[in-house]
C-alpha positions as CSV (number, residue, x, y, z in Angstrom):
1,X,0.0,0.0,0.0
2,X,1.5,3.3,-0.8
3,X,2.3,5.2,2.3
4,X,1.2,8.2,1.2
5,X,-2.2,7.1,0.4
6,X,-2.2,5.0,3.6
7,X,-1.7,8.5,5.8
8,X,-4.3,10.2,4.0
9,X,-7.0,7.0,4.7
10,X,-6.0,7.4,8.5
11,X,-6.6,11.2,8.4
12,X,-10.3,10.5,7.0
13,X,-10.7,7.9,9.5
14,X,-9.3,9.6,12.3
15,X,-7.0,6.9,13.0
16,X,-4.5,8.8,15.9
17,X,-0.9,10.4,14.9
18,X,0.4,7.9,17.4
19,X,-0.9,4.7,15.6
20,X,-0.3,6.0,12.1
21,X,3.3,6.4,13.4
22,X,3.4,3.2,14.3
23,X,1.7,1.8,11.4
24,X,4.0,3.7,9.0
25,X,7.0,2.6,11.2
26,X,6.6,-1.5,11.1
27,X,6.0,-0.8,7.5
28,X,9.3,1.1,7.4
29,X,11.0,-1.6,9.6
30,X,9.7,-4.5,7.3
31,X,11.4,-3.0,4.3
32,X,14.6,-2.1,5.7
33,X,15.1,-5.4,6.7
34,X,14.2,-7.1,3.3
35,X,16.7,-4.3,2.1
36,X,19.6,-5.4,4.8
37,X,19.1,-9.0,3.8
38,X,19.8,-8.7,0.7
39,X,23.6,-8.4,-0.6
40,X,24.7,-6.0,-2.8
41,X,27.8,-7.3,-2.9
42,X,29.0,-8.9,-6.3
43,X,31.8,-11.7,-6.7
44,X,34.6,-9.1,-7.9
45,X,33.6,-7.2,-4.4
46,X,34.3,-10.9,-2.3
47,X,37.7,-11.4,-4.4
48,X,39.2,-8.1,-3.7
49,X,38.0,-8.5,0.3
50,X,39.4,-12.1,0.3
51,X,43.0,-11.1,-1.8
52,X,43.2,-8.3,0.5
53,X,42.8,-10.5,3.8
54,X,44.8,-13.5,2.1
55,X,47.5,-11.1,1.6
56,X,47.1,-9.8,5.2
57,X,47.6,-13.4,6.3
58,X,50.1,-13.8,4.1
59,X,52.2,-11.6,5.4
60,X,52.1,-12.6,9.0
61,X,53.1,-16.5,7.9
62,X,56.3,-15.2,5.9
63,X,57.4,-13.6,8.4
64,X,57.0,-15.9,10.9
65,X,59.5,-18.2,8.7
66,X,62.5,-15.7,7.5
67,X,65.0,-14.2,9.4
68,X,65.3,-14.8,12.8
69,X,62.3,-16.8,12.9
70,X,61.2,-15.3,15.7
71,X,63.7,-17.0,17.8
72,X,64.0,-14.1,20.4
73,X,61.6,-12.0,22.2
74,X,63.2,-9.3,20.9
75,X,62.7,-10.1,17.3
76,X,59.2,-10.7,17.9
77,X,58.0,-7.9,19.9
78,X,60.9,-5.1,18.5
79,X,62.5,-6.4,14.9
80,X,65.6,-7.0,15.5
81,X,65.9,-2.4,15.6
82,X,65.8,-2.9,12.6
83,X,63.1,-1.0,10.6
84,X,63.4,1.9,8.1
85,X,62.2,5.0,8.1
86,X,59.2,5.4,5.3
87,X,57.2,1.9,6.4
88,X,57.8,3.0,10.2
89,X,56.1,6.2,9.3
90,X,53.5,4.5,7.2
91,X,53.2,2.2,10.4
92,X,52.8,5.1,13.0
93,X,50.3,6.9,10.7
94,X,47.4,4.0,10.0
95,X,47.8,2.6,14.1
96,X,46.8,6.3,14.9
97,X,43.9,6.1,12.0
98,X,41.5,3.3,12.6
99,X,38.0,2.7,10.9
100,X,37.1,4.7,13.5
101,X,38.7,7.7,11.4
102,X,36.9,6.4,8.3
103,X,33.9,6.1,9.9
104,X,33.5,8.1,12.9
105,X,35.3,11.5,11.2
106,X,33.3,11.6,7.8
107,X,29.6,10.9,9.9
108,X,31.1,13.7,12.7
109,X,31.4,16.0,9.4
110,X,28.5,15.3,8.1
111,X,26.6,15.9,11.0
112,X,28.4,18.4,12.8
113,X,31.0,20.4,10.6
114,X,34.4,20.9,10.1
115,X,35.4,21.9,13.5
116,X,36.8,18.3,14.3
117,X,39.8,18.9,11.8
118,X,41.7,21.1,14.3
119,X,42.6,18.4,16.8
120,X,45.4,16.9,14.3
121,X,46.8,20.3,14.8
122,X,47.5,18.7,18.0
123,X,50.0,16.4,16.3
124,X,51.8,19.5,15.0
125,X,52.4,20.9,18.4
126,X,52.9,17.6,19.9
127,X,55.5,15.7,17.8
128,X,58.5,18.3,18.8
129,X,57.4,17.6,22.5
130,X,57.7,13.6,21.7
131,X,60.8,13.7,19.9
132,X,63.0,16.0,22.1
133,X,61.8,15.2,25.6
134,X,60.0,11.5,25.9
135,X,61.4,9.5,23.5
136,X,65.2,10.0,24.2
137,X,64.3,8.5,27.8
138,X,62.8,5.2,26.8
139,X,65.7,5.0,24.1
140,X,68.4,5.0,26.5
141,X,65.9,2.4,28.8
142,X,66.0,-0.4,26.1
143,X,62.9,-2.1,27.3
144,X,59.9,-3.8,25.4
145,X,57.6,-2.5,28.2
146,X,57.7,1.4,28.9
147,X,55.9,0.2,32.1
148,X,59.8,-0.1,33.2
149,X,60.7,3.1,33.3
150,X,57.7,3.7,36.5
151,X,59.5,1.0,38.3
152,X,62.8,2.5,38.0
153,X,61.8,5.8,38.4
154,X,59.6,5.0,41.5
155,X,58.7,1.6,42.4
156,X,56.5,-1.5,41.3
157,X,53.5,0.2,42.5
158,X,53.2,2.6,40.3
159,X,54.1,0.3,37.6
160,X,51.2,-2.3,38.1
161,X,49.1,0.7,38.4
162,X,49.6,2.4,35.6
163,X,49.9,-1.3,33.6
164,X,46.4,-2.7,34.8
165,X,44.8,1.0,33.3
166,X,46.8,1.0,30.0
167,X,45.8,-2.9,29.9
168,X,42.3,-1.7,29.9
169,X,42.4,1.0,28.0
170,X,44.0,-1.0,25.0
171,X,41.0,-3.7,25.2
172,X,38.4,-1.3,25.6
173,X,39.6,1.5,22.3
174,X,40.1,-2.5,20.8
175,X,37.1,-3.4,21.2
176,X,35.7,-0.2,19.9
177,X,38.0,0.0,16.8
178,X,36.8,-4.2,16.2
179,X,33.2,-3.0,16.1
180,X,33.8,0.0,13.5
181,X,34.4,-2.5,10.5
182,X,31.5,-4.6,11.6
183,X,29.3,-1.8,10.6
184,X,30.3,-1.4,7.0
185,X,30.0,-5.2,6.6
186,X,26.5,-4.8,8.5
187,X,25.2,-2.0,5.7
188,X,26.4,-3.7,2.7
189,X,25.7,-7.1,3.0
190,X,23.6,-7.9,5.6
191,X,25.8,-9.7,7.3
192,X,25.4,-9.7,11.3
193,X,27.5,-7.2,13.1
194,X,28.4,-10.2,15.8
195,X,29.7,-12.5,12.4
196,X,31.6,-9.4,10.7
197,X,33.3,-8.9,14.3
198,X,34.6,-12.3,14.5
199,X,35.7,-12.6,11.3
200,X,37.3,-9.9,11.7
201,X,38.9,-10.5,14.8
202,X,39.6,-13.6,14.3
203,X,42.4,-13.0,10.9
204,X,43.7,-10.1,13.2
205,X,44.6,-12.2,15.7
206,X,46.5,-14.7,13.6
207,X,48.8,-12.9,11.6
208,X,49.7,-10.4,14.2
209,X,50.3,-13.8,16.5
210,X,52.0,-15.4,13.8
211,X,54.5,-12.7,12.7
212,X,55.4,-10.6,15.3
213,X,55.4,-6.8,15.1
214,X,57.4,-6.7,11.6
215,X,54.7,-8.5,10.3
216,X,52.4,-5.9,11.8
217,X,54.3,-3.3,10.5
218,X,54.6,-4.3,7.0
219,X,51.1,-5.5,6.6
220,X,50.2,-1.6,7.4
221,X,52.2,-0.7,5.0
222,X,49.7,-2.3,2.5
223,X,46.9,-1.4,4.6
224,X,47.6,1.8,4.7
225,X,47.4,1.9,0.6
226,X,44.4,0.2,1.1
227,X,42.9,2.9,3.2
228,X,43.8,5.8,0.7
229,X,42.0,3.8,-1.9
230,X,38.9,3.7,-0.1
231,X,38.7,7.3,0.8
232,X,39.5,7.6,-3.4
233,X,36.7,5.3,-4.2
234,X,33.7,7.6,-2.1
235,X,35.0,10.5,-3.9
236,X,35.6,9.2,-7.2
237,X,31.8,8.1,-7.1
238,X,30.6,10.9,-5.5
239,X,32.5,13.5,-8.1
240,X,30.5,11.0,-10.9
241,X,27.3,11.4,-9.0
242,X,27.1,15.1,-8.1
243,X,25.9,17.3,-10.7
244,X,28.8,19.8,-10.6
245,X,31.2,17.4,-9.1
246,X,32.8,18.2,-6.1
247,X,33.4,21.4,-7.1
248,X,30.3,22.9,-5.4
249,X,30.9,20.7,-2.1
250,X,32.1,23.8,0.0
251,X,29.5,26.3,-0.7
252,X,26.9,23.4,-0.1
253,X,28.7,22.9,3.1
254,X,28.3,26.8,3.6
255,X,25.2,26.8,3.6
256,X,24.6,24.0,5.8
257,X,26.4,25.6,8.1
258,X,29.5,22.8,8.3
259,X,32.1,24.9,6.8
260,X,32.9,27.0,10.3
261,X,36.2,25.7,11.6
262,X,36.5,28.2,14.8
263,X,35.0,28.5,18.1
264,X,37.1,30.3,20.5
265,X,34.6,29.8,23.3
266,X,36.6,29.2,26.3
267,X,33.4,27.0,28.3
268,X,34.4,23.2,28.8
269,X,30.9,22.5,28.4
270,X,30.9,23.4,24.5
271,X,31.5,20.0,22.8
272,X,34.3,21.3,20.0
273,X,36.0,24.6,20.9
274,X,38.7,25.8,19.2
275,X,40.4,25.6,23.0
276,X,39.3,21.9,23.4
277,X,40.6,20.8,20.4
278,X,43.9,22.4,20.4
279,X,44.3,21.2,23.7
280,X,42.6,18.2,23.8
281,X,44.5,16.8,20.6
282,X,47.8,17.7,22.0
283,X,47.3,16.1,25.1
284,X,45.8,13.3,23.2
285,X,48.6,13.0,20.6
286,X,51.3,13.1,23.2
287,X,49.2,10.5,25.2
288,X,49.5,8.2,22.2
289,X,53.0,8.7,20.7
290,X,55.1,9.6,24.2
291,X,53.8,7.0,26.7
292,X,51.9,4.9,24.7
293,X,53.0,0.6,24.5
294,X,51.6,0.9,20.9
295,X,53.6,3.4,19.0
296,X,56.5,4.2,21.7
297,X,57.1,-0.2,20.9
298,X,57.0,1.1,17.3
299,X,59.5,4.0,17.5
300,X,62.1,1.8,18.9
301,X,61.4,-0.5,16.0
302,X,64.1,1.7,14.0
303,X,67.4,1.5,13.8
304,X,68.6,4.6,15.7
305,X,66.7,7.5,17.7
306,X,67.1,9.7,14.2
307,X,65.8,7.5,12.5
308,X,63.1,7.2,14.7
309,X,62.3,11.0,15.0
310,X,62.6,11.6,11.2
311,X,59.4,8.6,10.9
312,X,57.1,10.5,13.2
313,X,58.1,14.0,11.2
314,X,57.0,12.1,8.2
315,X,54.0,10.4,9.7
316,X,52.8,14.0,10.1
317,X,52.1,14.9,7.1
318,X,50.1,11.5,6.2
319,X,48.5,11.6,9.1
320,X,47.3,15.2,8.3
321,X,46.1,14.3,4.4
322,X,44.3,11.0,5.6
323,X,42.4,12.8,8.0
324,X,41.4,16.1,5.8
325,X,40.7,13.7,2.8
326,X,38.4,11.8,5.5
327,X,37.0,14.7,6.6
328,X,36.1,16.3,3.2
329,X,34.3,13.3,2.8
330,X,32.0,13.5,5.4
331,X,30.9,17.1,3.6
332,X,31.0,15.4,0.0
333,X,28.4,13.1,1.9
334,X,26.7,15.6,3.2
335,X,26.3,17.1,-0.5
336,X,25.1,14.0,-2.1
337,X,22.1,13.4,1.1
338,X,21.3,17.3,1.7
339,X,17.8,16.7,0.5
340,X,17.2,13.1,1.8
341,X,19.3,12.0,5.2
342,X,19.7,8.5,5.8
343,X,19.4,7.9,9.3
344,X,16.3,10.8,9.2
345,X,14.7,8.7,6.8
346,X,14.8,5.5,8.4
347,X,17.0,3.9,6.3
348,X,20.0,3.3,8.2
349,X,19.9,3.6,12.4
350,X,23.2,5.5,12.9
351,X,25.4,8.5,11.4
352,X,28.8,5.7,11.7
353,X,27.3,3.9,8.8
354,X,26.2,6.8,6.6
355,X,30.0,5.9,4.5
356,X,29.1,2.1,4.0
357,X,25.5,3.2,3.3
358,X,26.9,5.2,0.7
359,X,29.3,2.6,-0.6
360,X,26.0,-0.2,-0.9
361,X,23.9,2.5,-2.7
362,X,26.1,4.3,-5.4
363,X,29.6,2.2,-5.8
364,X,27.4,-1.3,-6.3
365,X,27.0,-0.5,-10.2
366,X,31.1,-0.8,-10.6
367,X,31.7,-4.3,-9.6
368,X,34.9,-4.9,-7.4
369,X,34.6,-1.0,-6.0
370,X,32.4,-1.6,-3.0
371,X,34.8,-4.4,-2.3
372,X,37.8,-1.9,-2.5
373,X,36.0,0.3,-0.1
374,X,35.2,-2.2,2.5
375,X,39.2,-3.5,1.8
376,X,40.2,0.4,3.3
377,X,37.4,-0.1,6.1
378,X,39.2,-3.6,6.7
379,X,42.3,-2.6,6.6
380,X,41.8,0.9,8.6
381,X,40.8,-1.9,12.0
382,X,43.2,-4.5,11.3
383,X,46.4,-2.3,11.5
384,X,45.4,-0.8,14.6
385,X,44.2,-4.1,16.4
386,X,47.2,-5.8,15.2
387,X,49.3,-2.9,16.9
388,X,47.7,-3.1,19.8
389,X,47.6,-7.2,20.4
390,X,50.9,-7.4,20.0
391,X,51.9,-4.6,22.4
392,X,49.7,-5.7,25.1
393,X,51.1,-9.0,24.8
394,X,54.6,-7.4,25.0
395,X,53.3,-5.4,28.5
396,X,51.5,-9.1,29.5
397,X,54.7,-11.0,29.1
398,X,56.8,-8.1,31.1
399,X,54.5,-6.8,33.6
400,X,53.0,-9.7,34.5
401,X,54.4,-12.9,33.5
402,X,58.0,-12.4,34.0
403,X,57.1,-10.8,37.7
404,X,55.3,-13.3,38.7
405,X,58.1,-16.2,38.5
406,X,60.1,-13.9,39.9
407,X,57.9,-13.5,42.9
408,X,57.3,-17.4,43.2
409,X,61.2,-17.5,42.9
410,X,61.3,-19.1,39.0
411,X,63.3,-18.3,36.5
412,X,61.9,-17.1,33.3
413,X,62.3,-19.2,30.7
414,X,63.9,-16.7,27.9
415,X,64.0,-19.1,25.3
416,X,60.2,-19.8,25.8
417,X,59.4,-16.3,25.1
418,X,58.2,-16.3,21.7
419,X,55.7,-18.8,22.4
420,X,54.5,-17.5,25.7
421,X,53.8,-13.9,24.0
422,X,52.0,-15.7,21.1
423,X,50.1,-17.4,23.5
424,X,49.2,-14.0,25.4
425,X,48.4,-12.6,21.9
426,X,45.5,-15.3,21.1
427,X,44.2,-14.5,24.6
428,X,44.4,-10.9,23.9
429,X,42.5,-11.3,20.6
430,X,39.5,-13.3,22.0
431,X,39.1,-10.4,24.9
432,X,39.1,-7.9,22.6
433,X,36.3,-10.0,20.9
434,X,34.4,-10.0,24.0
435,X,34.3,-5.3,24.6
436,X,34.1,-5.4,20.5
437,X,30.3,-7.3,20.9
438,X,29.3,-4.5,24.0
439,X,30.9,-1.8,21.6
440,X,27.8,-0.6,20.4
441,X,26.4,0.6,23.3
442,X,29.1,3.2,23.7
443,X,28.1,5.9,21.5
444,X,29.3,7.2,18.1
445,X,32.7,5.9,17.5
446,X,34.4,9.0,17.4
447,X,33.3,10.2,20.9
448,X,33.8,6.3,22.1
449,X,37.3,5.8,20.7
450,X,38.7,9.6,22.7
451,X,36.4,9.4,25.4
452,X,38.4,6.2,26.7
453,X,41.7,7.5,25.4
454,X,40.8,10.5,27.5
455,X,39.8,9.1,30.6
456,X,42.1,6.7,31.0
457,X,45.4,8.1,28.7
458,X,45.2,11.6,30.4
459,X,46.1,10.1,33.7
460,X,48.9,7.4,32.4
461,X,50.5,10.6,30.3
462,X,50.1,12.1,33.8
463,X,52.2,9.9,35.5
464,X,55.0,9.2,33.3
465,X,55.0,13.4,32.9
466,X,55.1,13.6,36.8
467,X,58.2,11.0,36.8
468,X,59.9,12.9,34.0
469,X,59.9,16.4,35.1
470,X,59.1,16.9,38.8
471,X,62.7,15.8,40.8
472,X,60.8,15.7,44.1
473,X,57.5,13.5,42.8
474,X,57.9,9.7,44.8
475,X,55.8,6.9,44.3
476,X,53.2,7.4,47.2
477,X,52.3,11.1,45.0
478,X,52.5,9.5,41.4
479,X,50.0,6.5,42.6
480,X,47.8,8.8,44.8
481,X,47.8,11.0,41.8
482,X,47.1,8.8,38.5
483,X,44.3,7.0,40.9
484,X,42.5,10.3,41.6
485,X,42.2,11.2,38.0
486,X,41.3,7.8,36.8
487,X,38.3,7.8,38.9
488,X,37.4,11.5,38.0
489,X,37.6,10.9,34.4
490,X,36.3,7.5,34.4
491,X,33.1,9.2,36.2
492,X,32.9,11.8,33.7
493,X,33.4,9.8,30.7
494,X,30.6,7.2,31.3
495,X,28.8,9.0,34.4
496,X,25.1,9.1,32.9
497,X,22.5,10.6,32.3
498,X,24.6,13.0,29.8
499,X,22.4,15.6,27.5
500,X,22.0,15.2,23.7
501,X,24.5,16.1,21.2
502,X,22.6,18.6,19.0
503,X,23.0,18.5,15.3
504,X,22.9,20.5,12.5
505,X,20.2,21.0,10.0
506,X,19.2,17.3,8.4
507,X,16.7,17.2,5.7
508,X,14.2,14.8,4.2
509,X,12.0,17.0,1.8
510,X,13.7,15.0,-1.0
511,X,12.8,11.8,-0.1
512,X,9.9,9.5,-1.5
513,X,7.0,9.9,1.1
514,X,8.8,13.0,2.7
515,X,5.6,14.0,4.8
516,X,5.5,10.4,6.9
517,X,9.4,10.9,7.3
518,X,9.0,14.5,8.5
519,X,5.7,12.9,10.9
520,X,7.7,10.5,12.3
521,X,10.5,12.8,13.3
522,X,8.3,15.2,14.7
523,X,6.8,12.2,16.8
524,X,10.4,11.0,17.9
525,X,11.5,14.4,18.7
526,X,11.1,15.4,23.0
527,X,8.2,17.8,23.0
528,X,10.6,20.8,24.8
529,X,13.9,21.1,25.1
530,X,16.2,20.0,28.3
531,X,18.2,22.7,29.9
532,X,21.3,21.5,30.1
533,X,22.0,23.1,33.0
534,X,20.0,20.9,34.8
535,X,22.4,17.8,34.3
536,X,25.2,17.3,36.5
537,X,28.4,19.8,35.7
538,X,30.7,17.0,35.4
539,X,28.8,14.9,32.8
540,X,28.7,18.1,30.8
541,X,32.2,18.5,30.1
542,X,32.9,18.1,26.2
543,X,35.1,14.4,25.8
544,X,38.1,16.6,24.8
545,X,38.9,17.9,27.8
546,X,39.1,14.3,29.5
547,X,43.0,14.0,29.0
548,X,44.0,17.5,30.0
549,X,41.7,16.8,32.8
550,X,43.8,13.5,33.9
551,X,46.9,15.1,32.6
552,X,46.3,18.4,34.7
553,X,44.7,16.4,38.0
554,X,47.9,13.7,38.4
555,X,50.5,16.0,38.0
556,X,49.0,18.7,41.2
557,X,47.4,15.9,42.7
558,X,51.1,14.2,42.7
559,X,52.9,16.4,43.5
560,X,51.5,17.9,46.3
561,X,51.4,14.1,47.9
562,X,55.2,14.2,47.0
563,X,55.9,17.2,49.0
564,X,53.8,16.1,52.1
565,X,55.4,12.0,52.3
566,X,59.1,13.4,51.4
567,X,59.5,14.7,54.6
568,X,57.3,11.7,56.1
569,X,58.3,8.6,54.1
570,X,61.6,9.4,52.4
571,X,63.8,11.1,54.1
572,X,66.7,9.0,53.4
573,X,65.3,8.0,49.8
574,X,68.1,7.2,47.2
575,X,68.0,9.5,44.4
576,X,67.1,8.2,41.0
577,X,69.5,8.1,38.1
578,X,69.6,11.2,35.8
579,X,68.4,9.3,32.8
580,X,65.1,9.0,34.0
581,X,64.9,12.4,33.7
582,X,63.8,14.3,30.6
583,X,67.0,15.3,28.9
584,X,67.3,19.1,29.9
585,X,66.2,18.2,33.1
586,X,68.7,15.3,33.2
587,X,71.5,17.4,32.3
588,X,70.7,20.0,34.8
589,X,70.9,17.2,37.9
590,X,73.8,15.8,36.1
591,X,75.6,19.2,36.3
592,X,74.4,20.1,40.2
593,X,75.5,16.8,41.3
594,X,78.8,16.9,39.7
595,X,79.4,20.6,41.2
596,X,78.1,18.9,44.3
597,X,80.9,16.4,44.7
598,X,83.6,19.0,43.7
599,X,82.5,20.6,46.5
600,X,82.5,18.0,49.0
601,X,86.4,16.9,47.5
602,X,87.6,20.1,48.3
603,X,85.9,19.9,52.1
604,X,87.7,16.8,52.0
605,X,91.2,18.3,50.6
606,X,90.9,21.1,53.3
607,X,90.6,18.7,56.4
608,X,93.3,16.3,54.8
609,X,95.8,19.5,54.6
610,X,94.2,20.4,58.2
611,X,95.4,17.4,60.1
């Protein structure tokens, strides 16, 4: 029955708005789902997915016979040092930009504006600060787990502490980044998002267990080519599609108001200032390339600190174009759907999926490019999950393993290693499995993916900066400190209830049956508006601010605890080495203690001559 017709026999018959709604919504329902059951993938699309996975897997099983074979620990979890500059950059950019960039960046775009491209200006400001003060530290440590460092530089405490939260952190932005994929899978071919995340996580799993981190590293190397070429394919399409081709994106974007990139309003309660994401993305870059197991694991990949530092320069600029290309396509999205939004209409149930809904609608008449797309989408997910397995098994096998025979007095058996962190990796894989099924639950993916990098990476940055700079912090300050702002940003992050994100102007007027679509979004909307200011202070704090927040509340909350137990609980403390210092702070100590000792020889010279 045509819908139209169908609204205008319940008007005569004086059938309620409520019903009709409800009517004209199972209706809806019914033919979505005989839509999402039916494939619109072709066999080209499966044979570029499958050559792209089999060369995925590929990778991982070469690796895992050449070379070293994997012998050593330290070939597995750190090649050998051994890793060149241009795939190490290649490497550091596509860990950092997940599905969830893909996916979360071009529906944040398309719903909210440009505003989101500021925070990789974070990455500008933050890759001196890496380079020149954090990495040279855990160069000269030589350790696969930076959790070290917190040991030397204040106890095991602090270490365990700060372990267990990046431990979860990792599963839970793994989980998250598992469940982006499953989504595009979901929208073009009906497959269940439970069946796309296992499939997914389960060819992760192997060839990152299989090959070690150079097989990681390499394989994003080809994913990262991948991921270009899916970004190409949406605006190749799109171009074809559009009438002017995307010459006329911007001004459409102008008037829909998502061309503003600047908000200089300095309230914490505004989701994207310019304030929160200049800060925000600093704090959140430097939370992911200075402390970070992932990509600090990586940067000591290369063969010397230069080479290191000249592969996160480089990543920079990738980094930069991925992420504008994305973005642009969230507004090229926007051009193509002005008159007739997706998830408005019915047709799809979130803003994540309006890319993949674009890929089963348009790209379907070239065979093989849907399958390209959903290649990038693939490939986007697997190199940061494969990252991240394979450094938490590196801070499993350290910070947990290894400890543990020491305290039961057992020697570690070295020449096990290999195995034992493969072993850890398959185990890592199946619990990221298990946050990736609860993943949808958490939000968009964008506000998901930093809101847990936030709450939990501000505090661990926190720490590691306390140890680094502040002489007097001890470990009493530093645990006192990173535990306060976990539970603060924890609270804030996934405290509830939380008010709605307003978007901006979405439009159905030219979609088939526009009236019932307008209807029914009148129906779903709240009759009045909520003040915001009735929800709790803290839960209104824009996700941005959640690292700064850890960041900001370790480092007083630290050191003021260091000041008060110093002259309680360490007294006679040994001082730590220089090197754990950051470099100009390192030098400075050197140089004091040095002038210190010249003093005391020549107190000692004087009584000598004396007596």
């Amino acid at each position: 029955v045509d819908r139209a017709r169908q609204a205008t026999i319940f008007a005569r018959e004086g059938v309620p708005v409520r019903v009709k709604n409800r009517k004209n919504e199972r209706i809806r329902l019914q033919e979505q789902s005989k839509d999402n059951s039916t494939s619109t993938l072709q066999w080209p699309d499966y044979l570029v997915i499958g050559v792209m996975l089999s060369i995925s897997a590929g990778i991982g099983i070469y690796y895992r016979f050449t070379g070293g074979r994997q012998r050593t620990a330290e070939e597995y979890f750190s090649a050998n040092r051994s890793m060149g500059v241009v795939p190490l950059a290649i490497a550091l950019t596509v860990s950092f930009m997940s599905a969830i960039t893909l996916l979360g960046i071009s529906a944040e775009t398309y719903t909210h504006g440009m505003k989101i491209v500021q925070l990789y200006l974070g990455g500008l400001l933050g890759t001196p600060i890496v380079l020149y003060l954090y990495l040279p530290v855990f160069a000269k440590l030589n350790t696969m787990s930076v959790y070290e460092y917190l040991e030397k530089r204040f106890g095991v405490g602090a270490r365990l502490v700060t372990s267990t939260a990046n431990f979860l952190q990792l599963l839970l932005y793994t989980g998250v980044v598992l469940f982006a994929p499953s989504l595009a899978l979901e929208a073009t071919t009906g497959l269940s998002g439970n069946m796309s995340v296992l499939l997914i996580g389960l060819i992760c799993t192997f060839y990152s267990t299989v090959g070690g981190i150079k097989a990681v590293l390499i394989t994003d190397v080809f994913q990262g080519i991948l991921m270009f070429a899916g970004v190409a394919c949406v605006l190749a399409v799109a171009a074809d599609d559009l009438d002017e081709g995307l010459s006329n994106v911007w001004s459409v974007a102008q008037d829909g108001g998502r061309a503003e990139f600047f908000d200089f309003s300095i309230d914490p309660t505004v989701r994207h200032s310019s304030w929160a994401l200049a800060i925000g993305g600093t704090t959140i870059f430097l939370s992911l390339y200075a402390v970070n197991q992932v990509q600090v694991q990586r940067l000591l990949t290369a063969k010397s600190v230069k080479a290191s530092q000249h592969a996160l320069f480089l990543s920079g600029p990738i980094t930069i174009l991925l992420g504008g290309l994305t973005a642009f396509c969230g507004l090229v999205l926007y051009a193509v759907y002005r008159y007739c939004d997706p998830v408005t209409s019915g047709k799809i149930s979130s803003f994540d999926k309006i890319m993949p809904y674009f890929a089963a609608e348009r790209m379907s008449r070239v065979p093989g490019v849907t399958g390209l797309f959903i290649s990038g989408v693939f490939s986007a997910s697997l190199s940061t999950i494969s990252a991240m397995l394979n450094s938490l098994s590196a801070v499993a096998l350290e910070d947990y393993v290894k400890p543990a025979c020491r305290k039961f007095g057992k020697e570690f058996p070295e020449e096990k290693a290999t195995m034992i962190g493969k072993c850890l990796g398959v185990l890592n894989g199946f619990l990221c499995l298990a946050v990736a099924f609860i993943a949808k639950s958490m939000g968009s993916l964008v506000e998901a993916a930093i809101g847990i990098s936030g709450a939990i990476g501000g505090p661990i940055l926190g720490i590691f900066t306390l140890g680094m700079f502040v002489e007097r912090a001890n470990q009493t300050g530093a645990i006192v400190g990173i535990v306060t702002a976990l539970v603060t940003c924890v609270w804030a992050a996934f405290g509830h209830p939380k008010p709605r994100t307003s978007l901006l102007s979405l439009s159905v007027e030219g979609c088939d049956n526009s009236t019932m679509f307008v209807q029914h979004r009148n129906a779903t909307l709240p009759e009045e508006p909520v003040d915001e200011s009735s929800y709790f202070y803290l839960y209104r704090i824009s996700y941005l601010w959640y690292n700064p927040l850890g960041l900001t509340i370790t480092l007083i909350i630290g050191y003021l605890t260091s000041l008060i137990t110093n002259k309680i609980l360490y007294k006679n403390a040994r001082e730590p080495e220089p090197s754990l210092f950051t470099p100009l702070l390192a030098s400075r100590i050197r140089r004091r203690r040095q002038d210190a000792d010249k003093t005391t020889s020549s107190q000692l010279f004087v009584l000598q001559n004396r007596r």
